[in-house]
C-alpha positions as a Markdown table, in Angstrom:
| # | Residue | x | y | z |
|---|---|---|---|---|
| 1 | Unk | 139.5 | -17.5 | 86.1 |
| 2 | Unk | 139.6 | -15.2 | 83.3 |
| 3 | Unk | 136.3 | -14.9 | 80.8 |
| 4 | Unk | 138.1 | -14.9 | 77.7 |
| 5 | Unk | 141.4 | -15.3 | 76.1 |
| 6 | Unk | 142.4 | -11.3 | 75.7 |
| 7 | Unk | 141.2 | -11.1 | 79.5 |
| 8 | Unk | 143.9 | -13.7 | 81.0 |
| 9 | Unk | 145.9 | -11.1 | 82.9 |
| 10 | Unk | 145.2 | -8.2 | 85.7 |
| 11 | Unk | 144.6 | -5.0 | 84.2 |
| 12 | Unk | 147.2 | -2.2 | 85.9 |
| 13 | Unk | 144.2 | 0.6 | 84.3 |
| 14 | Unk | 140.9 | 0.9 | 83.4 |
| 15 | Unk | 141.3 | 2.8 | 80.0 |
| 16 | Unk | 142.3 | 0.1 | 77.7 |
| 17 | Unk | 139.1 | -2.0 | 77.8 |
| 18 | Unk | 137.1 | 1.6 | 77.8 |
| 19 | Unk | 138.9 | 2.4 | 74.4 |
| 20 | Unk | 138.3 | -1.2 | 73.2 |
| 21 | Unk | 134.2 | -0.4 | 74.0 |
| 22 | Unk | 134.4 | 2.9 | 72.3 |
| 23 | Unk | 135.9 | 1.1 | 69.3 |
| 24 | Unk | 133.0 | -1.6 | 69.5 |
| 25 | Unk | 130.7 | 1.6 | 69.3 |
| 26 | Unk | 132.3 | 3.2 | 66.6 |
| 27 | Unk | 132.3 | -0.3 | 64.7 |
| 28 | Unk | 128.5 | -0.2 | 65.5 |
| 29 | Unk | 128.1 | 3.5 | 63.6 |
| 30 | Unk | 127.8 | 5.1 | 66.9 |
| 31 | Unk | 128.9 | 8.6 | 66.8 |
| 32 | Unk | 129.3 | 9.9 | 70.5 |
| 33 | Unk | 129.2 | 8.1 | 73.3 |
| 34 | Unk | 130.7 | 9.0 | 77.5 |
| 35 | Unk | 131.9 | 6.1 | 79.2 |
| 36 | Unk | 132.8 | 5.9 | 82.9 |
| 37 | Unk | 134.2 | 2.9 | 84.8 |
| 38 | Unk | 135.1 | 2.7 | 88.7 |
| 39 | Unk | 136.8 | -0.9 | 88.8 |
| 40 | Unk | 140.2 | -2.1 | 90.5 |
| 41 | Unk | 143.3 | -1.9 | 88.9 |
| 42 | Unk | 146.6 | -4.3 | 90.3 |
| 43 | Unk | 149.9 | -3.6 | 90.4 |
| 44 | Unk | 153.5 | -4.2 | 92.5 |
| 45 | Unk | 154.2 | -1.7 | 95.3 |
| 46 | Unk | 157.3 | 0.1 | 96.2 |
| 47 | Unk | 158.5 | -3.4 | 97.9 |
| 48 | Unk | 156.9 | -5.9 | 95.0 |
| 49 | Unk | 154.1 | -6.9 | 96.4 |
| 50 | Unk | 151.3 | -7.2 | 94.6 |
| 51 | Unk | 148.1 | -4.5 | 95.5 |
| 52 | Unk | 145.3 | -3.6 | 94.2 |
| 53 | Unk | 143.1 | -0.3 | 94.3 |
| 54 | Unk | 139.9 | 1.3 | 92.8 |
| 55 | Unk | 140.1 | 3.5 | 90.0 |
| 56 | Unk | 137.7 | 5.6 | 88.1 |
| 57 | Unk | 138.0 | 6.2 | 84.3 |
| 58 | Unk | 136.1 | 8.3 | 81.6 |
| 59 | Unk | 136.4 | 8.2 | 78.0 |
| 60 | Unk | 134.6 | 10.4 | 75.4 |
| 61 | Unk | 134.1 | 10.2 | 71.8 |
| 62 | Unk | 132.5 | 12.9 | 69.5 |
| 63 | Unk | 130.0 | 15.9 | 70.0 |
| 64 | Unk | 129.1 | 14.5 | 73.6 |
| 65 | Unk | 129.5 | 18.3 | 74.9 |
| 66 | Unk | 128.1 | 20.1 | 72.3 |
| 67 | Unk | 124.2 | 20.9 | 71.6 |
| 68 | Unk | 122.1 | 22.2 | 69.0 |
| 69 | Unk | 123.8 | 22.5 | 65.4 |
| 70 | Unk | 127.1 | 22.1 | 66.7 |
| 71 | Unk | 126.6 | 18.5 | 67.6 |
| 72 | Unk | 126.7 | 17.9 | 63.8 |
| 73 | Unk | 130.3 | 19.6 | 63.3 |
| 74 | Unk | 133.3 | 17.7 | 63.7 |
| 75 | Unk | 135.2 | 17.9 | 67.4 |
| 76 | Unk | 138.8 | 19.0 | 67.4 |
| 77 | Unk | 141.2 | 18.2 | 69.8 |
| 78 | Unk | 140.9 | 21.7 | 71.7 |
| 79 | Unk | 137.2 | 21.4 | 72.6 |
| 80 | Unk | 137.7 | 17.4 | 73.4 |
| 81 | Unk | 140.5 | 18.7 | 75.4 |
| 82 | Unk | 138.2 | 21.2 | 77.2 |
| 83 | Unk | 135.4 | 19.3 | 77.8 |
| 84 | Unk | 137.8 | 16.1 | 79.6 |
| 85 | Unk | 139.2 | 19.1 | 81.7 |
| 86 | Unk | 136.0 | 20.5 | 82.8 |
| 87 | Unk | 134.8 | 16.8 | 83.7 |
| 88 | Unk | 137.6 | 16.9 | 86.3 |
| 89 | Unk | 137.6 | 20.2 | 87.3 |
| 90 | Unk | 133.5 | 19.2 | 88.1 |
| 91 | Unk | 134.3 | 16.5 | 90.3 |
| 92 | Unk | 137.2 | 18.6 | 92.3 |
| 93 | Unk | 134.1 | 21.3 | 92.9 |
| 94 | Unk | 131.8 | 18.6 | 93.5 |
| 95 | Unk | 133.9 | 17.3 | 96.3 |
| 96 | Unk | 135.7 | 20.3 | 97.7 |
| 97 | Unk | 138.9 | 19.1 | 97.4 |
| 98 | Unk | 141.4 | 20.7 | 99.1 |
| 99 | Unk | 144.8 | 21.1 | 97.4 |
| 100 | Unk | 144.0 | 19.4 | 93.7 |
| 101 | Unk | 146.2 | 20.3 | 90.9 |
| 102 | Unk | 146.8 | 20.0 | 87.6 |
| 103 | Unk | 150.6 | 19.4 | 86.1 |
| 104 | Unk | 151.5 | 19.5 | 82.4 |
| 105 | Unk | 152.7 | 15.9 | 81.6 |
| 106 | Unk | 153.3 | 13.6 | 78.8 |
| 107 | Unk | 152.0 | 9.8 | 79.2 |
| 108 | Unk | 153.3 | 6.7 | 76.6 |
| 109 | Unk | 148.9 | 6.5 | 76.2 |
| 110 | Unk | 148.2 | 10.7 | 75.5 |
| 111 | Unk | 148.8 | 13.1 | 72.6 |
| 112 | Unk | 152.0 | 15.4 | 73.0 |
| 113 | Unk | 151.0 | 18.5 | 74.8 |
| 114 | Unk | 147.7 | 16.8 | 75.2 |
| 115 | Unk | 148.0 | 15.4 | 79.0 |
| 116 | Unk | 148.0 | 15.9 | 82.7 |
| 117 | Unk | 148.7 | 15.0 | 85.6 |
| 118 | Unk | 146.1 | 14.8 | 88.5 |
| 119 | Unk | 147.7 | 15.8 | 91.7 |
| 120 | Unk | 145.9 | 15.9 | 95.2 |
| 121 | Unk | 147.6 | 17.6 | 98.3 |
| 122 | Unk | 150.5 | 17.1 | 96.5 |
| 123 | Unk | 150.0 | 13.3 | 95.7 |
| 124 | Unk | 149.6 | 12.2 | 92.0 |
| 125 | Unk | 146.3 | 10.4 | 91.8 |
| 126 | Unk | 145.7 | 9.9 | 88.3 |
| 127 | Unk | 145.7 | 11.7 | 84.5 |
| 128 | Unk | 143.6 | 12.9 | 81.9 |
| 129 | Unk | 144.1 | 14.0 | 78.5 |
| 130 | Unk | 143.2 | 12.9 | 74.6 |
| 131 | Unk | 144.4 | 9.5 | 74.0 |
| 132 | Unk | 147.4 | 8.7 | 71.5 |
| 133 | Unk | 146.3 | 8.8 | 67.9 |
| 134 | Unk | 147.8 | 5.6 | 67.0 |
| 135 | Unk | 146.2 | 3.6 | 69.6 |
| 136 | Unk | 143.0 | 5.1 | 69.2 |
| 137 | Unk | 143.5 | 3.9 | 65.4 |
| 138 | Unk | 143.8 | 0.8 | 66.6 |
| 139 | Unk | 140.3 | 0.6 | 67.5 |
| 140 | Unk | 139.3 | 2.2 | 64.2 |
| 141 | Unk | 138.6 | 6.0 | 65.9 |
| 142 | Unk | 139.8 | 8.7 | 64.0 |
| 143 | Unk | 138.6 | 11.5 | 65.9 |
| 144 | Unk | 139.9 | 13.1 | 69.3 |
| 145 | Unk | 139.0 | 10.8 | 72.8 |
| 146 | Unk | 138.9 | 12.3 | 75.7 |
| 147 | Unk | 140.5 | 10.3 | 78.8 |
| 148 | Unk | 141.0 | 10.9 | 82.5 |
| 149 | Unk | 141.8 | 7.9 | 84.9 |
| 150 | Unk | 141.9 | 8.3 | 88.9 |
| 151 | Unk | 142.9 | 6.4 | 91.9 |
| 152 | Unk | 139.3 | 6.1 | 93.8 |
| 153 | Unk | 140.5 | 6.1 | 97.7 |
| 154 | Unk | 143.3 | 9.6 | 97.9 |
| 155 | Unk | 140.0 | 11.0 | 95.8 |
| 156 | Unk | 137.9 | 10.7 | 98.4 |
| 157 | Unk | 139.7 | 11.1 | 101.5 |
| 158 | Unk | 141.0 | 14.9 | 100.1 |
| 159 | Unk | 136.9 | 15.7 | 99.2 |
| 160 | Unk | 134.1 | 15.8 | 101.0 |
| 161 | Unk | 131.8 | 12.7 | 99.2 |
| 162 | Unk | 128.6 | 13.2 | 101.3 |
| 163 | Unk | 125.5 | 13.8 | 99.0 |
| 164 | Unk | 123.9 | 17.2 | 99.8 |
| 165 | Unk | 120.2 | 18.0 | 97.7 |
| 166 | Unk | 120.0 | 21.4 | 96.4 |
| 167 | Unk | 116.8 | 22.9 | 95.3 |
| 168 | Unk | 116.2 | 23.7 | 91.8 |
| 169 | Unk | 116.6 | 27.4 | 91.2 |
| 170 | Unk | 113.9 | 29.8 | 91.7 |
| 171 | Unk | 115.2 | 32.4 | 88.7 |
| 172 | Unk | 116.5 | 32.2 | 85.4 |
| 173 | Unk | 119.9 | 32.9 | 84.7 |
| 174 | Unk | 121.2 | 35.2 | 82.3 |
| 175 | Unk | 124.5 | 34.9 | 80.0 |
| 176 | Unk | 127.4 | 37.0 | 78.9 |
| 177 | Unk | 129.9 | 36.1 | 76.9 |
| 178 | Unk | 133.6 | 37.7 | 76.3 |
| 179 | Unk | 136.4 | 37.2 | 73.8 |
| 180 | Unk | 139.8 | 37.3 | 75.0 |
| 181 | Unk | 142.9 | 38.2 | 73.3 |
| 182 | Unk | 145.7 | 36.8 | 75.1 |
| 183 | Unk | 149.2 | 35.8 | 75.2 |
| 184 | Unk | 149.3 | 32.0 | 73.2 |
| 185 | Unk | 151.1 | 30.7 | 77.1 |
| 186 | Unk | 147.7 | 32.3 | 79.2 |
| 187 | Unk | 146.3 | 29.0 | 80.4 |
| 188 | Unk | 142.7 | 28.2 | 81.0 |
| 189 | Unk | 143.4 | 28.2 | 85.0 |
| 190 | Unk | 145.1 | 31.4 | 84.4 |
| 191 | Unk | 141.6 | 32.8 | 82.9 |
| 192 | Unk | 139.8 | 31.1 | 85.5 |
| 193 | Unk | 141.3 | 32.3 | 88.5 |
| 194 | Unk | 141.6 | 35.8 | 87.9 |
| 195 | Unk | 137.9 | 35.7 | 86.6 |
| 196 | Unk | 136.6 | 34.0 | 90.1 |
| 197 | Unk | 138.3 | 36.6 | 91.7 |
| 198 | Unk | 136.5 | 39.3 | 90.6 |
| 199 | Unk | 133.8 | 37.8 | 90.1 |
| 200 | Unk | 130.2 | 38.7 | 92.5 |
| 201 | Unk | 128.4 | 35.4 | 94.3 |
| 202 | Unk | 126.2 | 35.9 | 91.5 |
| 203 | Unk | 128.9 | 34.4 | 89.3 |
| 204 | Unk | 126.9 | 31.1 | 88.5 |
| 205 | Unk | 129.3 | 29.2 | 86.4 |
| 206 | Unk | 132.8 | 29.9 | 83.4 |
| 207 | Unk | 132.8 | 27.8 | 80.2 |
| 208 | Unk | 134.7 | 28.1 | 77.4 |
| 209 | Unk | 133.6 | 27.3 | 74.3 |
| 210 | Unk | 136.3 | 28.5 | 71.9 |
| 211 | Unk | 139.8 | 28.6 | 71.1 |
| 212 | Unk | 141.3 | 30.6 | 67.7 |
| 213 | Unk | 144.4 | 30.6 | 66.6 |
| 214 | Unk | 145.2 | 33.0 | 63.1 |
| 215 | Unk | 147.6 | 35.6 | 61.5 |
| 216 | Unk | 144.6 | 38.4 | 62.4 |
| 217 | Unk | 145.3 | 38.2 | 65.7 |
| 218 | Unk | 148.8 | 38.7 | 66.1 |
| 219 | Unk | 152.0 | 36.7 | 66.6 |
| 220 | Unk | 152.0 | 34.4 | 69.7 |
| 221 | Unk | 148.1 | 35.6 | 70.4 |
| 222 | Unk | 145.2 | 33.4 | 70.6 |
| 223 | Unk | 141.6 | 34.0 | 71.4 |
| 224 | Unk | 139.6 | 32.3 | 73.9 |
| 225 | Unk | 135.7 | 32.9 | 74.4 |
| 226 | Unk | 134.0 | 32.3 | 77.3 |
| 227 | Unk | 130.3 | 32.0 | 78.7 |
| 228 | Unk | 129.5 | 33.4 | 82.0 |
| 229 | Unk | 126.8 | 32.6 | 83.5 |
| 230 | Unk | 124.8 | 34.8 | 86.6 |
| 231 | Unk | 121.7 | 33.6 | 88.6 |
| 232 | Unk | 120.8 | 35.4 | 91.9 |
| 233 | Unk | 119.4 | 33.2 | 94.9 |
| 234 | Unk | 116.5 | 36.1 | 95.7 |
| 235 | Unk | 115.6 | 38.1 | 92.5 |
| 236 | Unk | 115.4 | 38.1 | 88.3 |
| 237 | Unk | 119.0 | 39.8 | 88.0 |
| 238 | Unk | 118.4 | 42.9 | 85.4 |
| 239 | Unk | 120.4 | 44.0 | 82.6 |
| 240 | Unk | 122.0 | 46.5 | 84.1 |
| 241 | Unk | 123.2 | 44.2 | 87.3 |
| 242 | Unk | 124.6 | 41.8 | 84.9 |
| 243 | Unk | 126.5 | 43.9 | 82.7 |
| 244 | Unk | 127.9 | 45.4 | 85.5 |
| 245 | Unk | 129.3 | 42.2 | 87.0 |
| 246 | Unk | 130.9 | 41.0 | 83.9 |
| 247 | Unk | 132.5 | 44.6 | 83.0 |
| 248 | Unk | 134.3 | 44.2 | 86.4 |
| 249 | Unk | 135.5 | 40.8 | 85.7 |
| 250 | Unk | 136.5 | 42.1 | 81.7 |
| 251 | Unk | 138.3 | 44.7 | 83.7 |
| 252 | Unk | 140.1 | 42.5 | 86.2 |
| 253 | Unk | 141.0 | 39.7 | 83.0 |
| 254 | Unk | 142.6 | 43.4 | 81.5 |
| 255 | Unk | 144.7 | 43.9 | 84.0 |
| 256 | Unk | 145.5 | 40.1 | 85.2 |
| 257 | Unk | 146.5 | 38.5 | 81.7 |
| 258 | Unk | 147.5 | 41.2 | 79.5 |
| 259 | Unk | 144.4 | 40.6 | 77.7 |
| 260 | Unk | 141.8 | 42.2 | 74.9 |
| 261 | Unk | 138.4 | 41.6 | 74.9 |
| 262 | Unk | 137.5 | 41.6 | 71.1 |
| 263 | Unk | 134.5 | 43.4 | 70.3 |
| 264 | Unk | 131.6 | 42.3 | 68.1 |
């Protein structure tokens, strides 16, 4: 009993129609705009039969991640990239999942070198990435959209969904942020896992919030800055404390990822 004509058949995803509303927006003059769906999705299992599951999908489009004067710069495909990533790699922290993954792949819908895999205790669930250039022109969107799509149920069962209310902090946090030299193959994960290991329980939060790529920096280098961010539970952490922390974790991303921390 479909609605419309273009709506006559069972969708097998969610992001389609989200790119389709993006392009509405974008026909509309809006400039940004996040998007999330949970809806079911159809298709024939391993004997033919038809099924049907619940999916969650996100799509982003323009400076959604960015504040202050950087909301009026254009967004690259690095930083939509980045900020599609770090949406998934908030819900696997939000839900303790145990075993979730992330695996290099291309999709027919992503950008080349612009899309992976979703894998939970060893089960793929889903994908995220930047959607295909051409089918995002389709819509009239000529800038970078960000995509992730997951399977709703496997999500859930590997996490641990129950709701739990933390208090708002009693003491301002205090950043540091670090410039990295690396080899051009050092993955974010890389960064981020030797990072968290070093790192004291005061170690509120990692972001990255640049990626450079030049001839200053070397062959096969690239430079990738990061924000970390302390807050202790019981006191106003000093200077001192702080520069402390992130010196040991400079010291560990040394020695972990044959790295540089550029200066200045």
């Amino acid at each position: 009993d479909p609605l419309s004509a273009d709506q006559s058949v069972l969708r097998d995803a969610l992001l389609p129609q989200l790119a389709e509303n993006l392009g509405t927006n974008v026909f509309r003059q809006v400039s940004e705009a996040a998007l999330f769906e949970m809806g079911r999705a159809f298709f024939l299992d391993k004997d033919g039969v038809p099924s049907e599951e619940d999916h969650l999908a996100i799509a982003l489009l323009g400076a959604v991640g960015a504040t202050g004067t950087a909301k009026h710069r254009a967004v690259d495909e690095g930083t939509m990239f980045s900020w599609i990533r770090g949406l998934w790699e908030t819900v696997a922290k939000t839900l303790k999942l145990r075993g979730a993954q992330l695996r290099a792949a291309d999709r027919p819908c992503s950008q080349p070198r612009r899309g992976l895999d979703i894998v939970v205790e060893g089960k793929k669930i889903g994908h995220l990435g930047l959607l295909k250039k051409s089918i995002a022109a389709e819509w009239r969107i000529r800038q970078p959209v960000g995509v992730l799509e997951v399977a709703l149920a496997p999500l859930l069962a590997a996490g641990d969904a129950r709701k739990r209310p933390v208090p708002p902090p009693a003491y301002p946090s205090v950043r540091r942020d670090a410039a990295l030299v690396v080899p051009a193959k050092t993955r974010h994960e890389d960064v981020l896992k030797a990072a968290r290991k070093a790192a004291p329980k005061e170690l509120e939060k990692i972001e990255l919030f640049d990626v450079f790529r030049g001839k200053a920096l070397g062959e096969g280098k690239k430079s990738l800055a990061y924000a970390f961010t302390y807050r202790a539970a019981d006191r106003t952490l000093t200077d001192e404390e702080t520069n402390a922390f992130q010196e040991k974790i400079n010291t560990a991303l040394v020695s972990a990822l044959n790295a540089e921390i550029r200066k200045g």
